[in-house]
Wavefront OBJ file of the C-alpha trace (Angstrom):
o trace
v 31.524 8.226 27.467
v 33.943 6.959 25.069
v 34.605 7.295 21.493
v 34.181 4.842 19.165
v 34.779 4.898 14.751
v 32.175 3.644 12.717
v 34.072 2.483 9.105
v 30.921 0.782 7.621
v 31.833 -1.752 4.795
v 33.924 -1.043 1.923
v 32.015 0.769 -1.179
v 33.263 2.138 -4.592
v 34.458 0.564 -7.399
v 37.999 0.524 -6.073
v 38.530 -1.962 -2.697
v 41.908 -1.123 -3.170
v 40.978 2.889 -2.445
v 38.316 1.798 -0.309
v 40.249 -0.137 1.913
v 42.798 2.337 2.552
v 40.530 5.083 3.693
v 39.005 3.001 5.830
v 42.421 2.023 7.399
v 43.389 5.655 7.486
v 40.072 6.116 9.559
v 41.112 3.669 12.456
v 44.493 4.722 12.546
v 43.355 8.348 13.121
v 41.309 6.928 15.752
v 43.872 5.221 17.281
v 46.230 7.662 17.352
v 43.261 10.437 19.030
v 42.374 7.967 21.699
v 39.436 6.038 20.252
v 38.238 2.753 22.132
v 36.862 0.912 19.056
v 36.344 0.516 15.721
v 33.518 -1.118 13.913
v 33.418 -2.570 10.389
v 29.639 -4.048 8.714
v 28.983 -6.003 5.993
v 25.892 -6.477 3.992
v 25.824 -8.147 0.911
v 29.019 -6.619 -0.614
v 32.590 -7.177 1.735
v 32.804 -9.122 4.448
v 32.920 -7.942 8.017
v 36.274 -10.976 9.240
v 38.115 -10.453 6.216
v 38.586 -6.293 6.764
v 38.852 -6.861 10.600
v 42.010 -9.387 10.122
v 43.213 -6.849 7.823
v 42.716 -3.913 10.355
v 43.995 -5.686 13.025
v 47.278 -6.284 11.133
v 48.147 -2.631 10.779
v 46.721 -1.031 14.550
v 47.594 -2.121 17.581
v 45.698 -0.729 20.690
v 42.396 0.243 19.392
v 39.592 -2.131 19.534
v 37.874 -3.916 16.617
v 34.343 -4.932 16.258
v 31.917 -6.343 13.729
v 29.204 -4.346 13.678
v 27.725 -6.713 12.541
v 28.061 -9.786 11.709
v 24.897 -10.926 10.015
v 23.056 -14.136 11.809
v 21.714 -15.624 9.151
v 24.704 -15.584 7.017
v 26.832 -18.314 9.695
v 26.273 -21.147 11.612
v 26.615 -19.975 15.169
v 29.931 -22.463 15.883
v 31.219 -20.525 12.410
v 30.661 -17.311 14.054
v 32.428 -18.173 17.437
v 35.487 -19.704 15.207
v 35.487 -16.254 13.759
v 35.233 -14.441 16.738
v 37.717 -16.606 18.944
v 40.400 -16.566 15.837
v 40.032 -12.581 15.922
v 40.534 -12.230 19.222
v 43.680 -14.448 19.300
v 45.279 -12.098 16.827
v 44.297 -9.230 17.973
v 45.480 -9.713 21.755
v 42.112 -9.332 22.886
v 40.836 -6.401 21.139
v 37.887 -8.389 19.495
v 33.896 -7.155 19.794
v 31.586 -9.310 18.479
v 28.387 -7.465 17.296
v 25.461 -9.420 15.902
v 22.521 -8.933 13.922
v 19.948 -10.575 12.537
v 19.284 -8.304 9.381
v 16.440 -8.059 7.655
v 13.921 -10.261 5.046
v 15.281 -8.758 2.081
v 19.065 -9.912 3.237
v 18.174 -12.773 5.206
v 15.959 -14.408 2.215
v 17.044 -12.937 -1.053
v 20.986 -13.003 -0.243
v 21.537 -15.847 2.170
v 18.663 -18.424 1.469
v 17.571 -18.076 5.272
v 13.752 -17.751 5.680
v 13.171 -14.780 8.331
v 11.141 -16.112 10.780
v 11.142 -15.865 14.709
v 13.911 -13.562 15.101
v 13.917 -13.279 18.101
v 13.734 -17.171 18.838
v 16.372 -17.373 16.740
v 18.809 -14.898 17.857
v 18.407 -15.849 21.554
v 19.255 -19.697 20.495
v 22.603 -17.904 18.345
v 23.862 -16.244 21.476
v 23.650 -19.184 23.390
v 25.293 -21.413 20.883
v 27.658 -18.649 20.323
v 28.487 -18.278 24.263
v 28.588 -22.183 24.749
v 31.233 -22.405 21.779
v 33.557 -19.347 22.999
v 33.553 -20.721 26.509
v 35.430 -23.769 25.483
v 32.544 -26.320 26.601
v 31.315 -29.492 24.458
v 28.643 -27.820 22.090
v 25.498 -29.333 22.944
v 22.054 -27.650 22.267
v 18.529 -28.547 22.183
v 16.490 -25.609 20.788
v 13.506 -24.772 18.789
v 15.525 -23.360 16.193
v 19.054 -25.224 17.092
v 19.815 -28.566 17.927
v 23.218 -29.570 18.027
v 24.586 -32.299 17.758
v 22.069 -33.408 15.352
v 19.571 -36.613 16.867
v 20.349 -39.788 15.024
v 23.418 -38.627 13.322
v 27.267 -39.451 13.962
v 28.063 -36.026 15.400
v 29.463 -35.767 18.696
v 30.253 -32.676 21.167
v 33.245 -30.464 20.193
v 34.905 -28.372 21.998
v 36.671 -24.832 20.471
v 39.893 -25.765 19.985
v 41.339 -21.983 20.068
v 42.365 -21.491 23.272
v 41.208 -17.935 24.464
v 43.327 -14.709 25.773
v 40.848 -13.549 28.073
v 37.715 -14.495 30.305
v 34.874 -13.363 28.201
v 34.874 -11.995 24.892
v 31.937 -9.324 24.376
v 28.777 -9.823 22.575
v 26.649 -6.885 21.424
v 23.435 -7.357 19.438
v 21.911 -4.487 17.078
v 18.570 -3.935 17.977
v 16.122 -1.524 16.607
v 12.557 -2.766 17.858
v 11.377 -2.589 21.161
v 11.287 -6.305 21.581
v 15.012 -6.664 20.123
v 16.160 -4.109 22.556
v 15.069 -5.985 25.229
v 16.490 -9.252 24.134
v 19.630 -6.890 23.794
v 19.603 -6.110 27.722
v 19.158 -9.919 28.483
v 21.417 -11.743 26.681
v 24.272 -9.460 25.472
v 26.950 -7.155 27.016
v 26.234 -4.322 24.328
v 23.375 -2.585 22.554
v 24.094 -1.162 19.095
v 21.371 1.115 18.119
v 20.949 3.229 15.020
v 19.419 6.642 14.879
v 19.572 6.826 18.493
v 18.061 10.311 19.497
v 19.303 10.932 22.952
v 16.286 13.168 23.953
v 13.439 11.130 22.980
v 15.517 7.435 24.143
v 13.467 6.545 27.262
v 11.392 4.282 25.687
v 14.050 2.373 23.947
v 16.129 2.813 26.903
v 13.014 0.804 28.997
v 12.795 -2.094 27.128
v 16.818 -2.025 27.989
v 16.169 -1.729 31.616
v 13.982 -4.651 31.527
v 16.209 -6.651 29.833
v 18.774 -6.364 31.935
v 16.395 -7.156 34.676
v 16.032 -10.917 33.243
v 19.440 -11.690 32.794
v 21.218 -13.902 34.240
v 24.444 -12.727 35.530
v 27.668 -14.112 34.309
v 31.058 -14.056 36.560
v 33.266 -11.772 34.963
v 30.666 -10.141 32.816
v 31.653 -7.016 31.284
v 29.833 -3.364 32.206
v 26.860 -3.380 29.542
v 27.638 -0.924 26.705
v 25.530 1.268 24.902
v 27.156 2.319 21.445
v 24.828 4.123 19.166
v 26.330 4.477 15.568
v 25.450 8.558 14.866
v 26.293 9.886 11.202
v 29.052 12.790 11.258
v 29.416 16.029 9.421
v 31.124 19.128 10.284
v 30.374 22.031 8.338
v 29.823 25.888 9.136
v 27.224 26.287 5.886
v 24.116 27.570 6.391
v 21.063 28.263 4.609
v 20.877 26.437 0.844
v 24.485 25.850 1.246
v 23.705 24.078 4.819
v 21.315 21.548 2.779
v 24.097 20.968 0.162
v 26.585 20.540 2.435
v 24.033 17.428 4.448
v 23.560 15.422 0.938
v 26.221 12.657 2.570
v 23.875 12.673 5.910
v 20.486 12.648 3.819
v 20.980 10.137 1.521
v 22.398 7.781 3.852
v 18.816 8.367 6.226
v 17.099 8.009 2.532
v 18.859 5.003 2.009
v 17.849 3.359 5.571
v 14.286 5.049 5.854
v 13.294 4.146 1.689
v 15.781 1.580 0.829
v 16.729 -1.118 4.360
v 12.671 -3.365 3.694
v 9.625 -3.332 1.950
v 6.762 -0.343 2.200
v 5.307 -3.369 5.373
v 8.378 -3.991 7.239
v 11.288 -1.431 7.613
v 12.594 -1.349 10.812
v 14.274 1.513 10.548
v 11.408 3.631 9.104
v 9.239 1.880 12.247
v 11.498 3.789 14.191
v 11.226 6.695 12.763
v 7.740 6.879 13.126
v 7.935 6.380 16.656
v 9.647 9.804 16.670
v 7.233 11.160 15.417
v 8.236 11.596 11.720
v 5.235 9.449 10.017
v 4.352 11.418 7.643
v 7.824 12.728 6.368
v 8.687 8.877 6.577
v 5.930 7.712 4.530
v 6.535 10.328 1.702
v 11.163 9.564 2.139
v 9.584 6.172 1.343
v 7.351 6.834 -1.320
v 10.360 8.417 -3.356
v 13.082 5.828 -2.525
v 11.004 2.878 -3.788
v 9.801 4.823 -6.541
v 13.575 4.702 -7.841
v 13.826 8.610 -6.616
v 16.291 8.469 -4.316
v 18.079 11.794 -4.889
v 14.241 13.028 -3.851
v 13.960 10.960 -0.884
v 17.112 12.139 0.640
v 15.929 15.940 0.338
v 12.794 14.500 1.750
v 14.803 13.656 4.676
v 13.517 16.033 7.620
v 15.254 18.485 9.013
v 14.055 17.406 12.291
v 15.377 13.988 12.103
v 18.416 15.045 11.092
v 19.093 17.001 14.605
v 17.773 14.455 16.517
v 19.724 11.463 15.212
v 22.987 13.305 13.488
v 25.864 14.817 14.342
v 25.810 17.926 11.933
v 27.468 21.336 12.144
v 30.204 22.969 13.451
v 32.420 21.719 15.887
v 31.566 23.377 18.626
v 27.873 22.643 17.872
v 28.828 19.184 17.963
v 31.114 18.895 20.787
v 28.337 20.341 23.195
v 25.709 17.841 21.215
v 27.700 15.489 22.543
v 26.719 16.182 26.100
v 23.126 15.104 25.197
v 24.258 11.564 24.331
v 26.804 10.888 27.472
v 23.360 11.843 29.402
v 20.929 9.748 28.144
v 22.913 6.780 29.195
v 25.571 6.037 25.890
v 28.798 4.954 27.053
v 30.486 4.404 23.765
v 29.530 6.881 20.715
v 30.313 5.784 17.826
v 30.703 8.170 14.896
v 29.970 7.170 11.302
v 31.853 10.206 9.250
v 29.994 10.896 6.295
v 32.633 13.663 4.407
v 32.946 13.606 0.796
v 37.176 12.816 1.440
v 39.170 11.050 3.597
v 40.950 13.933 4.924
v 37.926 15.439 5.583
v 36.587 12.380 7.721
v 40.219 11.651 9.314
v 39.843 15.711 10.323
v 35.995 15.337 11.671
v 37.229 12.534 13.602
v 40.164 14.748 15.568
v 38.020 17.514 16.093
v 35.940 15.467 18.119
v 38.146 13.966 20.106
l 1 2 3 4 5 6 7 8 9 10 11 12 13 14 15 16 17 18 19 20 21 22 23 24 25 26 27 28 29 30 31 32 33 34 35 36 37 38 39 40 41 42 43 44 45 46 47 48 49 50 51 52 53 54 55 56 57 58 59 60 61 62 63 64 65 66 67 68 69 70 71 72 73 74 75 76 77 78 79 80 81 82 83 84 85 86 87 88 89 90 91 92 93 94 95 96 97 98 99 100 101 102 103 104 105 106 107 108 109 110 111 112 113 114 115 116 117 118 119 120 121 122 123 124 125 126 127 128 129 130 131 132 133 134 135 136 137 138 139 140 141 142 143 144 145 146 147 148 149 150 151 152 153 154 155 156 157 158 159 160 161 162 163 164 165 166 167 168 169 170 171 172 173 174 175 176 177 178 179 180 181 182 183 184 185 186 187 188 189 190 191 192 193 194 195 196 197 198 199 200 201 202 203 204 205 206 207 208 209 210 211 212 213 214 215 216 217 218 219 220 221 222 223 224 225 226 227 228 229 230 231 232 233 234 235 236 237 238 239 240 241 242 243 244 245 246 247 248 249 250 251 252 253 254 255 256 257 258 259 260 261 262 263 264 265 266 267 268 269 270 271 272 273 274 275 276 277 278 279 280 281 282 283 284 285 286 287 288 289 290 291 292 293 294 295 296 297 298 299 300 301 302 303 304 305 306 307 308 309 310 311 312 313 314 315 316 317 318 319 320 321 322 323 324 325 326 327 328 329 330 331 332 333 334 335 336 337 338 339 340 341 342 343 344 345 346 347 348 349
């Protein structure tokens, strides 16, 4: 099982600060042996913009979008960005996709949210079509390019690529998104993946993967959960102070990431078995209470989808994940400073 870095996307009222501790992140990864690194966007900075500027200033680890959201690019756009990243960066380019959620999808990028699924399965294809160098021509459902009856012709990526095949991973939370995961994409990027109670999740993967149809030079399929960070030796009331970071990014995710009828994420949660606690971390967050919702948070949640504690707690945690089938783990640290994060990040390794 490798390592990965999760940096997230760049928050604060300085960029300029921002930006810096998130290139202090990778470069401690780098320098402890880290495979990748994965930047996100959502409706505030861009996922290409901080990966060109990452990829400037490392120069062996891996870089990946984690992710880059579907509705917010054509698909050619996306393989542009993807091919153009990969150029500069030698080949250290992951391209993660997702296809977000109603609230993004319709209220930031004018994209109505409908057959996900559909949709996402046409993207890849587009996507794979374009990076392969072949004349993009699609007839879909949801795609159709070039358009009938226009003056549009084939085109072929110009870029010419540095390697076979460029990755694809797709984040996937639902069963029936996992599965489309296995089929048509070399990675799986889960959130709040709890190793001990995966084997559904991890199902819907298998059968996936069972549909697929092989590709020559296909990379080994990667599963890279994204698990929240925090080393501390507090216990008791302390402990719970010390988890705020951890809690009210679950808050934020459980309450905030949909509407009371669709959150994915609380869906999830729910399927572990955390209904009620979910309904009331929920009830709080909309409610404008999110301070409440993230000491709402369960404790139980927290040990089944977290990294929290002390090192050596963690380090043997980490045994759980490399045997329920993750190959890369990547860690999202969640210290209050960057030398606390840049330290979390070392002790783990």
């Amino acid at each position: 099982m490798r390592l990965a870095v999760s940096l997230g996307y760049l928050t604060g009222a300085d960029v300029a600060t921002a930006a810096a501790d998130a290139l202090a992140l990778a470069r401690a990864a780098e320098d402890a042996g880290y495979a990748a690194a994965w930047v996100a966007e959502a409706y505030g900075s861009d996922a290409p913009t901080v990966l060109g500027w990452l990829a400037a200033r490392t120069s062996r680890i891996d870089l990946g979008s984690a992710v880059l959201q579907v509705p917010a690019r054509s698909a050619a756009a996306t393989a542009m960005t993807a091919a153009t990243l990969d150029g500069l960066t030698g080949g250290r380019f992951r391209l993660g996709l997702g296809v977000s959620g109603p609230q993004v999808a319709e209220g930031w990028h004018g994209q109505r949210f409908d057959a996900p699924l559909a949709r996402t399965r046409e993207y890849v294809e587009v996507v794979r079509t374009a990076l392969a160098r072949r004349p993009l021509v699609h007839e879909g459902e949801h795609l159709t390019l070039p358009l009938p009856g226009g003056r549009g012709k084939p085109l072929r990526l110009m870029l010419p690529p540095v390697r076979p095949d460029l990755p694809v991973y797709l984040a996937a939370v639902g069963p029936r998104n996992v599965a489309l995961a296995g089929e048509v994409a070399d990675g799986w990027l889960p959130v709040f993946f709890a190793p001990d109670a995966a084997d559904e999740q991890l199902e819907r993967l298998a059968a996936g993967r069972a549909r697929r149809v092989p590709r020559e030079g296909e990379p080994a399929f990667d599963v890279a959960p994204t698990v929240p960070l925090l080393l501390t030796s507090a216990t008791g009331s302390a402990r719970r102070d010390a988890e705020a970071p951890v809690r009210a990014y679950a808050a934020l995710y459980l309450g905030g990431m949909g509407s009371r009828t669709q959150n994915f994420y609380a869906a999830l949660a729910r399927r572990l078995g955390f209904g009620a606690d979910v309904d009331r971390v929920q009830d709080l967050y909309l409610a404008g209470h999110a301070r409440e919702a993230a000491a709402a948070v369960p404790d139980g949640f927290l040990d089944a989808t977290c990294l929290v504690g002390t090192p050596a707690a963690v380090r043997s945690r980490l045994d759980a994940y490399a045997a329920a089938g993750v190959t890369t783990l990547s860690v999202l640290p969640l210290a209050p400073t960057r030398e606390e994060r840049v330290a979390a990040l070392r002790a783990i390794a």
